[in-house]
Every structure is written in structure tokens, then in C-alpha cells.
N, C-alpha and C positions, 0 to 999 in steps of 0.2 A: 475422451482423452484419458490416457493412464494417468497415474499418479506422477507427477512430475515434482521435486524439490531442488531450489534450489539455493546453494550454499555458497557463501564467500571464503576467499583462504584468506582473507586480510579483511583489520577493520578499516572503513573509509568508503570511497568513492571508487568503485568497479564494474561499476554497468547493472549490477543486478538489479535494480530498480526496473531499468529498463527491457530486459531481459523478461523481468513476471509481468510488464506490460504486454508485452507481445504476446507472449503464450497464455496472459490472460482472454485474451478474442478465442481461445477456443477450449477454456476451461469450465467449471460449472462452480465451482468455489476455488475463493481465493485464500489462504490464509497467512496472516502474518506472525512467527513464533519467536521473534528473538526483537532484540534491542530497545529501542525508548525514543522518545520524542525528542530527544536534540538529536536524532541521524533523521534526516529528512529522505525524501525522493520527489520531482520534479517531471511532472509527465504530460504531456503534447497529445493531444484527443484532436483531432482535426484541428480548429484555429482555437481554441478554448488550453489554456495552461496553467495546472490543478497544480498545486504544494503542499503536500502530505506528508504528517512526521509519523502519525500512529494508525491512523487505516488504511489497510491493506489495500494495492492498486488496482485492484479488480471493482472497487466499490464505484468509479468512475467509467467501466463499462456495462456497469448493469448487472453485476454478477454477485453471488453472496458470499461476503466475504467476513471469514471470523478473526479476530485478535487472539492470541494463542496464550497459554497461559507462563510462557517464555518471555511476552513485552510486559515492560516496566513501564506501565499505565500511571498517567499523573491525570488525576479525572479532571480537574479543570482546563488543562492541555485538551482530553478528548474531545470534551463540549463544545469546546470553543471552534475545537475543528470540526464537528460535525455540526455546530449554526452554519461555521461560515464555508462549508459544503450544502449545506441547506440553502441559505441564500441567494446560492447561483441555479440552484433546483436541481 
């Protein structure tokens, strides 16, 4: 796959969550470069339904996925989400 990015014109709720879901199933990395853990995304993997504020949505299809040096990282937020990403396996 080429390079693909994509950008919101508004801050909120516009699909783009969903949108890097999709096109993650045939990317090779995913990367997340803007925002903070109070904007979440919400994402439907078969019957399994994952709630992510700070890694990137490619991290639930198996793909490598970097935090950019654009998010506003609050490391006890990460941890927390990366146990309780761990916990489901």
C-alpha cells in the first residue's frame, strides 16, 4: 500500500477512526500523530469491541503501530491502556 494519511477538517467525531480501521487490513504500519487521550475511537474487530484513546488502531489488527511525536502522551493513561489491551490478549 502507498502512503496513505488521513486528516480531519474538524475537531470531534467524523469517522476517521473508522476510516484508519479499514485501511488498516492492508497497511504495514499504522501511525498515530496528533491529539491526546481524552479523543477516543471505538472499533468492531469481528464480535470483540476495543476502546482506544492513545494507540493507534492498527495495534488490534496485528500491525505495527507507532504514537507520533504529535500525541499528547499522559504515560499513566498509556499503561493502563496497554494492561488492559494486554488482558484480552
Amino acid at each position: 500500500m502507498a502512503n496513505v494519511t488521513v486528516i480531519g477538517a474538524q475537531w470531534g467525531d467524523e469517522g476517521k477512526g473508522k476510516l484508519v480501521d479499514w485501511l488498516s487490513n492492508r497497511a504495514d504500519v499504522v501511525v498515530r500523530f496528533q491529539g491526546g487521550h481524552n479523543a477516543g475511537h471505538t472499533l468492531v474487530v469481528g464480535d470483540q469491541v476495543y476502546k482506544l484513546s492513545l494507540l493507534p488502531s492498527g495495534v488490534v489488527q496485528g500491525k505495527l503501530s507507532v504514537i507520533g511525536n504529535g500525541v499528547v502522551v499522559d504515560p499513566w493513561h498509556l499503561l493502563a491502556e496497554i494492561d488492559k489491551l494486554g488482558a484480552r490478549g
